[in-house]
The first five atom37 places (N, CA, C, CB, O) and aatype in JSON, in Angstrom:
{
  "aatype": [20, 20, 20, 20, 20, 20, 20, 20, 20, 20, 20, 20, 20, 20, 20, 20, 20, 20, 20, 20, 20, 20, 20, 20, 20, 20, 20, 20, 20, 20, 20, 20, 20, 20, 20, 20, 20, 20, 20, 20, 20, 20, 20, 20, 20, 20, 20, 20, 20, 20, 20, 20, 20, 20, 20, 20, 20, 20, 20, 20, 20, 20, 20, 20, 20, 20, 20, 20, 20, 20, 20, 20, 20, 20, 20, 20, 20, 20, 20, 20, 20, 20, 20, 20, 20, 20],
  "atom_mask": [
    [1, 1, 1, 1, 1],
    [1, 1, 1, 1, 1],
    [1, 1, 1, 1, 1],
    [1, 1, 1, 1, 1],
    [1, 1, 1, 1, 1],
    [1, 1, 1, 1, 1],
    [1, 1, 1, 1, 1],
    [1, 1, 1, 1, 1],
    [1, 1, 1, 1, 1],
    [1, 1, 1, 1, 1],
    [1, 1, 1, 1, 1],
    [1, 1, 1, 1, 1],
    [1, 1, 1, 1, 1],
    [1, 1, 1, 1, 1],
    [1, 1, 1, 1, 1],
    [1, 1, 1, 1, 1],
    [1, 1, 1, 1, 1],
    [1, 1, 1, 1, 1],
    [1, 1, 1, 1, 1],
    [1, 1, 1, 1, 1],
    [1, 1, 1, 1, 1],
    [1, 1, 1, 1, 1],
    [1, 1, 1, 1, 1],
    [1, 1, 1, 1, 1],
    [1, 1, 1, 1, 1],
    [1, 1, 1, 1, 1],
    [1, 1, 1, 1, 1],
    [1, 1, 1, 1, 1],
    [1, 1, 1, 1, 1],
    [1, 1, 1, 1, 1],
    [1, 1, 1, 1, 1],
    [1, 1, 1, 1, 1],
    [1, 1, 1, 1, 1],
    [1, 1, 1, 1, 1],
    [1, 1, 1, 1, 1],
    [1, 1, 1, 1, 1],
    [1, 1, 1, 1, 1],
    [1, 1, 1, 1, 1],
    [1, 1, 1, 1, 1],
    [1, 1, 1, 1, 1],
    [1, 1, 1, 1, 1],
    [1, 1, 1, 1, 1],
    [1, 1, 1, 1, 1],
    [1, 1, 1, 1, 1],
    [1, 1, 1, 1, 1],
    [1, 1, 1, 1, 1],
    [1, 1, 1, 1, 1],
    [1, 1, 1, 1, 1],
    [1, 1, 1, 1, 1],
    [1, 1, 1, 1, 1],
    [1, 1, 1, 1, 1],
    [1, 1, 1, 1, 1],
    [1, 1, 1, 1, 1],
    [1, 1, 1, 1, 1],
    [1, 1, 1, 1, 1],
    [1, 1, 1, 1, 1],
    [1, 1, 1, 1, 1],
    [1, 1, 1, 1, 1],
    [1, 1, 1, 1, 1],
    [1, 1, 1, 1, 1],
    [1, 1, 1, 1, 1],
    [1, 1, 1, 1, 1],
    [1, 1, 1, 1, 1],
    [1, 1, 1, 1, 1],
    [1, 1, 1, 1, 1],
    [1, 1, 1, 1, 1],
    [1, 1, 1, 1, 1],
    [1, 1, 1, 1, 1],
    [1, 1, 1, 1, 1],
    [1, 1, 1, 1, 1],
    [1, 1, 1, 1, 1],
    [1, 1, 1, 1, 1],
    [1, 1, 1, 1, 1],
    [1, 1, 1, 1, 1],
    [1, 1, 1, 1, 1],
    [1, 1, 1, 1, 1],
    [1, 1, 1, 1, 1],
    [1, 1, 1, 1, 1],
    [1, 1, 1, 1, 1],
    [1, 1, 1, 1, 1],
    [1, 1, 1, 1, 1],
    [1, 1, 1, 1, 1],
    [1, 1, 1, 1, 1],
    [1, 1, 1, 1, 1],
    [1, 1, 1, 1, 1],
    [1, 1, 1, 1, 1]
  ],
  "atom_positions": [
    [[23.34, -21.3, 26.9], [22.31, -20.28, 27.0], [20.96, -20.97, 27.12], [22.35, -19.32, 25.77], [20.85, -22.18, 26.92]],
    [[20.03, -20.26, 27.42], [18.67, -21.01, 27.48], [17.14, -19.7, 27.57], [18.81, -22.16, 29.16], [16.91, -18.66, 26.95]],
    [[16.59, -20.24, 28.38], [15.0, -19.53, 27.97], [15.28, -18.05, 28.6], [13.33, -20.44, 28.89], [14.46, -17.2, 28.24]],
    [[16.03, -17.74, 29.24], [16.23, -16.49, 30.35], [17.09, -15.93, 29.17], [17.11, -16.78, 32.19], [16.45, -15.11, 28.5]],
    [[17.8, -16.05, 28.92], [18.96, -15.5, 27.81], [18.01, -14.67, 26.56], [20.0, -17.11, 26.99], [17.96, -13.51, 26.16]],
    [[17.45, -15.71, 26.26], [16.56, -15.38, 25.0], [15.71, -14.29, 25.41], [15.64, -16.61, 24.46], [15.81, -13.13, 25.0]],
    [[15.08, -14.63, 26.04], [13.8, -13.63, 26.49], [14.58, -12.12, 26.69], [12.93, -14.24, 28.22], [14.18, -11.06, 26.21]],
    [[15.83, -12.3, 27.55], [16.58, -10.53, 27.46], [16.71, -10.35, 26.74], [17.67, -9.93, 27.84], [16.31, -9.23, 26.4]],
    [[17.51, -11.38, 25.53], [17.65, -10.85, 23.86], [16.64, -10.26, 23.06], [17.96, -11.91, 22.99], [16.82, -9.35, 22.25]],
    [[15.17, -11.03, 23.4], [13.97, -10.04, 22.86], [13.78, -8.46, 23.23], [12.67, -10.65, 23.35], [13.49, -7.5, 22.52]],
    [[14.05, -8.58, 24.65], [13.8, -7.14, 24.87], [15.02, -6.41, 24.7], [13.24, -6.86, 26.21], [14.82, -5.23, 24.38]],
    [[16.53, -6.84, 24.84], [17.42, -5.76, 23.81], [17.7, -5.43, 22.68], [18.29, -5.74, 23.83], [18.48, -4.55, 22.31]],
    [[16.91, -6.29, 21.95], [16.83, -6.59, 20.67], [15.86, -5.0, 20.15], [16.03, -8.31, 20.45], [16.06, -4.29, 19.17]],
    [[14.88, -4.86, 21.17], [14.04, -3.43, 20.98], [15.43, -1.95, 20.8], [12.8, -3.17, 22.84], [15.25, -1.02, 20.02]],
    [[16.42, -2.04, 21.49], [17.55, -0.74, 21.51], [18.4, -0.7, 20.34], [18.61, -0.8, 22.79], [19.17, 0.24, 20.14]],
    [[18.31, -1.6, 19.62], [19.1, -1.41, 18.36], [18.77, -0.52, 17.39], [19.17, -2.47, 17.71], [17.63, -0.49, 16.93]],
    [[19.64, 0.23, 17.04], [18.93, 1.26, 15.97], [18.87, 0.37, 14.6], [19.94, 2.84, 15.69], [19.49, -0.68, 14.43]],
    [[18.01, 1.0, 13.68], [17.55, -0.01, 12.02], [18.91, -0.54, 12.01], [17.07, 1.01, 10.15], [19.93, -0.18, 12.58]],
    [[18.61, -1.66, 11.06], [19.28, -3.04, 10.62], [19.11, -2.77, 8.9], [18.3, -4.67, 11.33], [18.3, -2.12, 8.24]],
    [[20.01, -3.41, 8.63], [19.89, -3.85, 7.29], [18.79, -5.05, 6.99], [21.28, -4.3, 6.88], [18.53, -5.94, 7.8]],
    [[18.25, -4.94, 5.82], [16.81, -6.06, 5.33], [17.44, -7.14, 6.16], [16.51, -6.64, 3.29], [16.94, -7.53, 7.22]],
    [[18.6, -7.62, 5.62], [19.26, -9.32, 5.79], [19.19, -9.37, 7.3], [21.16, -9.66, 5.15], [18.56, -10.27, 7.87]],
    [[19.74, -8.57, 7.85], [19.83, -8.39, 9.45], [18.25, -8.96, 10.25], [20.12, -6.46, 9.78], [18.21, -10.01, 10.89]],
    [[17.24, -8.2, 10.08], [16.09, -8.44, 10.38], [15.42, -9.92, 10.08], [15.49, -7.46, 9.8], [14.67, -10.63, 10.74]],
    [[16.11, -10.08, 8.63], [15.5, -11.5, 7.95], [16.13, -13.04, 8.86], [16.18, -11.54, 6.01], [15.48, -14.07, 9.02]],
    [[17.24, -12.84, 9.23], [17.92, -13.67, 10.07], [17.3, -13.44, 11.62], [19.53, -13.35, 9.91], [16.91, -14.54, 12.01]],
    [[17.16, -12.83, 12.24], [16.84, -12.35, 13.88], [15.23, -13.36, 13.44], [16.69, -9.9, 14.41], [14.92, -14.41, 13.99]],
    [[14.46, -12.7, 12.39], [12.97, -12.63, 12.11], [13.14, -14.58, 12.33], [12.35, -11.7, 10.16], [12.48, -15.24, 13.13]],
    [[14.42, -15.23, 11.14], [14.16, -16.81, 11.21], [14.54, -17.43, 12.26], [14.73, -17.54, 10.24], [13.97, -18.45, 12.63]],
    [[15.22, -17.09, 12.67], [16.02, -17.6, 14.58], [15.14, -17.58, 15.71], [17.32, -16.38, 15.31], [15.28, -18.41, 16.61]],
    [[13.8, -16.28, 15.75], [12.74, -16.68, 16.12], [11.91, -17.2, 16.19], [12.5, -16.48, 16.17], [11.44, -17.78, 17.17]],
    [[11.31, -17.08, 14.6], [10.07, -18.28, 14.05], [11.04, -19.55, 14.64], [9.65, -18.38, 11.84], [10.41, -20.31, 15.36]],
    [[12.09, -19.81, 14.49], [12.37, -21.31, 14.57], [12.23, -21.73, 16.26], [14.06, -21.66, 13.89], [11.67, -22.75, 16.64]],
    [[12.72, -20.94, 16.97], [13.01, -20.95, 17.97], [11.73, -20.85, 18.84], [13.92, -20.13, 18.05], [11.86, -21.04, 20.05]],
    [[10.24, -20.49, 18.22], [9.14, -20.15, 18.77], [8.25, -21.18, 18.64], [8.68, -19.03, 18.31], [7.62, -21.72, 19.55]],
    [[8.24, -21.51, 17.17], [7.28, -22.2, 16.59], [7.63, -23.77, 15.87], [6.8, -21.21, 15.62], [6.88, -24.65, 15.44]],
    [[9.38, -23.66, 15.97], [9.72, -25.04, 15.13], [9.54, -24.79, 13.49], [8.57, -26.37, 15.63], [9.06, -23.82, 12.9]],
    [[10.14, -26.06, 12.97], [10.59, -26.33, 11.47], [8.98, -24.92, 10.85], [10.37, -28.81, 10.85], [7.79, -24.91, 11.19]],
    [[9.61, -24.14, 10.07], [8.28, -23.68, 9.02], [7.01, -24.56, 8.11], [9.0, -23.02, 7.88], [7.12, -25.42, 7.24]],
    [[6.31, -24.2, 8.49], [4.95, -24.95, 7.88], [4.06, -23.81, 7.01], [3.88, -25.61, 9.31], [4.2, -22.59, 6.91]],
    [[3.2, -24.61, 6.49], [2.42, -23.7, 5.06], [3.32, -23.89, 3.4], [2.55, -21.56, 5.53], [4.44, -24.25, 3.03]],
    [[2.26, -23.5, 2.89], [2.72, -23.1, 1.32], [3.63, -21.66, 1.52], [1.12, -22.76, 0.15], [3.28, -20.76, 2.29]],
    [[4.85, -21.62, 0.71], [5.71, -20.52, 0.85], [4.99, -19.31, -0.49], [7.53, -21.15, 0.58], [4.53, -19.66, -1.58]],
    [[5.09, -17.99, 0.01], [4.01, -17.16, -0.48], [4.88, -16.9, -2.13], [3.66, -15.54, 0.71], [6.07, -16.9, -2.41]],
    [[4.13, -16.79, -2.64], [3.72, -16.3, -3.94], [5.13, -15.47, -4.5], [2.25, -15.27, -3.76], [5.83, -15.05, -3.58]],
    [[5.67, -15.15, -5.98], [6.49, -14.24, -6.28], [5.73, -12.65, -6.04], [6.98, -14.59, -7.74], [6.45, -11.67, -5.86]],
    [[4.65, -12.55, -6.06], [3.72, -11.23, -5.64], [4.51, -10.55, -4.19], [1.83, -11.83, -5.21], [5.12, -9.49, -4.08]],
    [[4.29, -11.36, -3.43], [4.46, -10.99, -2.36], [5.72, -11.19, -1.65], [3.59, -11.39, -1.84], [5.82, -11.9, -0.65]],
    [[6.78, -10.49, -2.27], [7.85, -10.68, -2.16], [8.49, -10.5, -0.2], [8.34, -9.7, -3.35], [9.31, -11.21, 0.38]],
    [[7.81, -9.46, 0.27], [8.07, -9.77, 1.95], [8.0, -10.82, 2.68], [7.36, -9.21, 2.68], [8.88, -11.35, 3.36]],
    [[6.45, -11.22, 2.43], [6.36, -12.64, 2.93], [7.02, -13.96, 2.25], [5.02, -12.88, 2.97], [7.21, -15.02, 2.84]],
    [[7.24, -13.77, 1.24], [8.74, -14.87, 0.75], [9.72, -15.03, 1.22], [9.42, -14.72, -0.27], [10.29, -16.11, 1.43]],
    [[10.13, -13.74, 1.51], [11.67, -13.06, 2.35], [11.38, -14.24, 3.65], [11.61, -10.73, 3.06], [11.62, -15.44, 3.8]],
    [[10.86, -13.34, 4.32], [10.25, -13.93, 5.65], [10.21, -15.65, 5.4], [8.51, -13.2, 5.93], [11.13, -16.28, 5.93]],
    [[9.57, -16.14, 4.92], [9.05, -18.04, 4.98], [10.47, -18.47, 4.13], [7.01, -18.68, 3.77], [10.57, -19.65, 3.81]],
    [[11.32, -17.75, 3.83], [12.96, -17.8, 3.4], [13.66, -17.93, 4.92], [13.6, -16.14, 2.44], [13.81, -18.97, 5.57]],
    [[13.87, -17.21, 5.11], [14.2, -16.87, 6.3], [13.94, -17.87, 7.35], [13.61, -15.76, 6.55], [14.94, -18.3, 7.92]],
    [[13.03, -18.23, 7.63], [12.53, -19.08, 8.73], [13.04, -20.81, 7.97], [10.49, -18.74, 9.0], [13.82, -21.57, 8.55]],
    [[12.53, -21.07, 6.87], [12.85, -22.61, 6.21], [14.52, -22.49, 5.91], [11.8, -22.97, 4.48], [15.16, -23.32, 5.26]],
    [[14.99, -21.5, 6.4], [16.6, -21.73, 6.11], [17.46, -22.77, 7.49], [17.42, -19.85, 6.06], [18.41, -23.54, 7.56]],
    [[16.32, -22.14, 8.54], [16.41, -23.03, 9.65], [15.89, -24.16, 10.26], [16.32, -22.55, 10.29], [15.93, -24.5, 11.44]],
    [[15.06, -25.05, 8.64], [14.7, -26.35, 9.12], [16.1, -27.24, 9.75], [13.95, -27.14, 7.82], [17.29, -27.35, 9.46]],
    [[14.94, -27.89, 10.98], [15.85, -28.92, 11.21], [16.94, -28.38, 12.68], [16.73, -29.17, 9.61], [17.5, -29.11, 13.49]],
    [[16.95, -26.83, 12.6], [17.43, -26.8, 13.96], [16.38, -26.71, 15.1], [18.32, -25.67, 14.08], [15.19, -26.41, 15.1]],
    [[17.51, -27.21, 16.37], [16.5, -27.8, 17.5], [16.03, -25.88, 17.92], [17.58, -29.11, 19.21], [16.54, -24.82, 17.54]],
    [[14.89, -26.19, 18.83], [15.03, -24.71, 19.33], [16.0, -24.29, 20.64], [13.58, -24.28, 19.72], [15.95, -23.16, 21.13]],
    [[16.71, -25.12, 21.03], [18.04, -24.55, 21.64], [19.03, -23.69, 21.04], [18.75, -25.5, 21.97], [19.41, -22.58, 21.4]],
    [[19.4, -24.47, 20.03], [20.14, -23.65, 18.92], [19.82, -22.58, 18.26], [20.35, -24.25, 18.04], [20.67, -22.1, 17.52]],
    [[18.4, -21.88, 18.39], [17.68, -21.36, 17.42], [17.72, -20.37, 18.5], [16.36, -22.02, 16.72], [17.9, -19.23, 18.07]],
    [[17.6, -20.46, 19.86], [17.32, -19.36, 20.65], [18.87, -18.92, 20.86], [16.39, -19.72, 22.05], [19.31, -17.81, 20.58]],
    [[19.64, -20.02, 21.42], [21.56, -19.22, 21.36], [22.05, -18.89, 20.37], [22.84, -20.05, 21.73], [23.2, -18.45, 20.36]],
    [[20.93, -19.09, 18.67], [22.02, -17.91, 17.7], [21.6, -16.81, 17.62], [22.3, -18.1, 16.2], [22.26, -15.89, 17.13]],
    [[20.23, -16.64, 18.19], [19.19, -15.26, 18.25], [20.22, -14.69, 19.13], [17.34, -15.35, 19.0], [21.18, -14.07, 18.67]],
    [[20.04, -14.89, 20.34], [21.22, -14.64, 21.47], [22.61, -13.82, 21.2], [21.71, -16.04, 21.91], [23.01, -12.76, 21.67]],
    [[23.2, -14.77, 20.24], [24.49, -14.52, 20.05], [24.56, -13.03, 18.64], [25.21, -16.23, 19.59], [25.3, -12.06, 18.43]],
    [[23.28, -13.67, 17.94], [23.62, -12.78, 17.28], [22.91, -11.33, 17.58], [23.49, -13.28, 16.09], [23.18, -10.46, 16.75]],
    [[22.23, -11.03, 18.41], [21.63, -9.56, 19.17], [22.88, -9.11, 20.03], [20.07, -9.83, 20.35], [23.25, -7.95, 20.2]],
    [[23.45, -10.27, 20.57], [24.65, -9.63, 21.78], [25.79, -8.82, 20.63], [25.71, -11.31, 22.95], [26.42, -7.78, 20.82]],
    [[25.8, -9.77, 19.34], [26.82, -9.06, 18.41], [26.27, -7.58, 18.06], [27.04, -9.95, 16.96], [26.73, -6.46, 18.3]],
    [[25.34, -7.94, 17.54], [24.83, -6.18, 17.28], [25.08, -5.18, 18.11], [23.4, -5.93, 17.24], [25.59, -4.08, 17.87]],
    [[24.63, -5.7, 19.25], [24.79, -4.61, 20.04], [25.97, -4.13, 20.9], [23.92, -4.71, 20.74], [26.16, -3.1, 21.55]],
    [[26.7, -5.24, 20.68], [28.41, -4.82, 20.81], [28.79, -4.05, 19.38], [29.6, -6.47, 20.99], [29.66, -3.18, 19.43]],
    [[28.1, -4.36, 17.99], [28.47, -3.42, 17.05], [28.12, -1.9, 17.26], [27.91, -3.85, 15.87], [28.8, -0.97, 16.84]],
    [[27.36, -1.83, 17.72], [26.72, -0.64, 18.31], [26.51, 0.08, 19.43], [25.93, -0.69, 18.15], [25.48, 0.68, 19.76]],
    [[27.53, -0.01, 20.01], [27.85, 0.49, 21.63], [26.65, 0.08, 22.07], [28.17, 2.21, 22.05], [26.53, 0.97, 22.92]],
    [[25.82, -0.44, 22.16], [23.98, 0.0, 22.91], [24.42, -0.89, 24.38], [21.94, -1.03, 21.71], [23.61, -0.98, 25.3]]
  ]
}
């Protein structure tokens, strides 16, 4: 898979009806990784428990290349949406 793959996965990724938290939190780190590389910054506060979720999410995927990061986004939107007739 590669940059063409991904980029459709962003925009079918819009037809899915709601996700479960975890669902979103995984798609959310497969991107950051896949966009921006390994996570950087201080990880936020127990206050702010979303943005923890989130900088969770993304540092779960240090260390993968962004090839990998864009074919599990990929793989895993094509699953959804085979879970979901869309």
């Amino acid at each position: 898979m590669g940059k063409a793959e991904f980029e459709k996965a962003l925009e079918d990724v819009k037809r899915l009806p709601d996700q479960p938290p975890q669902v979103l939190l995984d798609l959310y780190g497969l991107y950051k990784q896949a966009t921006a590389g390994d996570v950087s910054g201080k990880r936020p506060g127990l206050l702010d428990m979303k943005g923890r979720a989130k900088y969770d999410a993304w540092a779960s995927r240090r260390g993968m290349s962004t090839e990998q990061a864009m074919d599990g986004y990929v793989e895993l939107v094509g699953n959804l949406l085979e879970k979901h007739d869309c």
